[in-house]
SEMARVEX-287771 format. One line per 4 residues: number of its first residue (from 1); for each residue x, y, z of C-alpha. Coordinates in steps of 0.001 Angstrom, whole numbers, plus 500000, padded with zeros to 6 digits. Each point is the difference from the previous one (the first is absolute). Layout:
// residues N
NUM = X:Y:Z  ...
This chain:
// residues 171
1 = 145385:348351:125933  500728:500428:503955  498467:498612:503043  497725:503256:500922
5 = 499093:497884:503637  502335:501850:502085  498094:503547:498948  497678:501571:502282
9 = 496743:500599:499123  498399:504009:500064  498534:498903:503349  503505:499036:501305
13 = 501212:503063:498720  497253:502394:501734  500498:498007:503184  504199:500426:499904
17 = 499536:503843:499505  496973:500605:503215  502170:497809:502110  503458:502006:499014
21 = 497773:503340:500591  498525:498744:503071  503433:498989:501524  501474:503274:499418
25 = 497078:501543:501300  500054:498075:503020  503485:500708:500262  499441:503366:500119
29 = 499363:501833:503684  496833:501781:500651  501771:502996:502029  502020:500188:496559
33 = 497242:499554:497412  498093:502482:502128  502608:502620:499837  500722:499059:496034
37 = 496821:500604:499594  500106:503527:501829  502997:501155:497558  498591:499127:497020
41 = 496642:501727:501112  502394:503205:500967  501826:499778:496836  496555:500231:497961
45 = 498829:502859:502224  503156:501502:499316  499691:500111:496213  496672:501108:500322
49 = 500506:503141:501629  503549:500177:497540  497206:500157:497175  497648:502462:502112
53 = 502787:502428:501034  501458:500342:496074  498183:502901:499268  501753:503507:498557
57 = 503929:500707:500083  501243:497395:502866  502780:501662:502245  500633:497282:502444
61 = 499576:496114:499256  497982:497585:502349  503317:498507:500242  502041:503102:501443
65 = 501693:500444:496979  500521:503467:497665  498446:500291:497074  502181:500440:496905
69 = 499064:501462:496352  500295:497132:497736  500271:500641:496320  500121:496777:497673
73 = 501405:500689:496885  500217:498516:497231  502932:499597:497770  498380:500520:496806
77 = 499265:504052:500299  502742:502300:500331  497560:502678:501402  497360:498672:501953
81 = 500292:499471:503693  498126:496703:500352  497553:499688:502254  499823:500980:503720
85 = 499106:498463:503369  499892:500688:503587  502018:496955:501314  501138:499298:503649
89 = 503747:499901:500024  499399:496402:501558  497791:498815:497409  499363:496004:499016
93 = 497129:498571:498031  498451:498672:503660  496660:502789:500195  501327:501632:502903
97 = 501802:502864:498472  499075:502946:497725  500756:499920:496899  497523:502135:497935
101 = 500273:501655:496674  500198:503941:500111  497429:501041:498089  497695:498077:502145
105 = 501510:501648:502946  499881:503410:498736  496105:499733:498486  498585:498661:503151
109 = 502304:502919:501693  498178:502771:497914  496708:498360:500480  500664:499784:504030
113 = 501319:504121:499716  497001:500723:497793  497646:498880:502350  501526:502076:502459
117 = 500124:503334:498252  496117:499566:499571  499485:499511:503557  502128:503346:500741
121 = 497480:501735:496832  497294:499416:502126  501422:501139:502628  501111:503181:498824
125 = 496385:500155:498984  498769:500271:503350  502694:502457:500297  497793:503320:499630
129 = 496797:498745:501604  502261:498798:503083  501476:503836:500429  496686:501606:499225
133 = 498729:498139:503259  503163:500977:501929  499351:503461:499274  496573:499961:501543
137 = 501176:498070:502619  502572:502463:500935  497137:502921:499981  498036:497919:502285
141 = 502808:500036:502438  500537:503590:499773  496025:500402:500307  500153:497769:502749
145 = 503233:501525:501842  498351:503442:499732  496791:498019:501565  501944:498466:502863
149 = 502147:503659:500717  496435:501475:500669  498821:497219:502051  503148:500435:502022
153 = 499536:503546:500850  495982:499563:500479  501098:497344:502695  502978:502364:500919
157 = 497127:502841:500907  497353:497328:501458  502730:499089:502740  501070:503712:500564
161 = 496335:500713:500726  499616:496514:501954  503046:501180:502530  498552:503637:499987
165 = 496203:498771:501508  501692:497760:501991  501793:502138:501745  497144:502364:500441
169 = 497572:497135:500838  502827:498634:502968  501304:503571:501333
């Protein structure tokens, strides 16, 4: 057998591997670690709201870039398209650009235009009441406008029979 005294023991070993971590670390500035820190913070943000914004049939990626219709075929059907994606024309396996499959796309489309065309039904429910009330309306403004013409000419008379005793009263 060998001579095993030149080995280090586990304790060595632990201390080698702080002390190689620790002088790199120390190594490192801490205007730089800050602002490595600050990119990899961005970059997580960034991914997050890559995941958040994914939602119905993507026309733009975070990125800049179009969006293209993938279809992945496969070689063994003659008549089947494959499946489809939305994919940014830019795209890399990194999280930052689209690349969803169409069906997903298109469902959560429908359920996003859905959701819409029930908020117009109730709308268009309203719809009668909301003309109903205009039409009174409008006959309370011709009620009133008739009201107001008569008020005019009361005040028109008052003020021809104000100017008439006043002259009487001062000749």
């Amino acid at each position: 057998m060998g001579d095993f005294s030149s080995v280090a023991s586990d304790g060595d070993l632990i201390d080698q591997i702080v002390v190689g971590l620790s002088r790199r670390r120390s190594q490192m500035d801490p205007e730089a670690e800050m602002r490595d820190t600050k990119r990899k913070k961005e970059y997580i943000n960034l991914l997050g709201n890559v995941a958040d914004s994914e939602y119905g049939i993507p026309t733009r990626c975070p990125c800049g870039g179009r969006i293209i219709h993938e279809v992945r075929g496969k070689e063994e059907y003659d008549t089947l398209p494959g499946k489809r994606f939305f994919t940014c024309k830019n795209y890399e396996a990194d999280g930052v650009h689209y690349r969803q499959p169409w069906v997903v796309g298109v469902q959560e489309q429908i359920e996003r235009l859905t959701k819409r065309v029930e908020e117009f039904e109730e709308v268009i429910k309203w719809v009668p009441v909301v003309n109903t009330r205009i039409q009174r309306l409008e006959a309370e403004v011709k009620a009133l406008t008739v009201e107001v013409d008569n008020l005019t000419g009361q005040v028109y008379n008052l003020s021809v029979q104000v100017e008439t005793l006043e002259k009487l009263w001062f000749d």
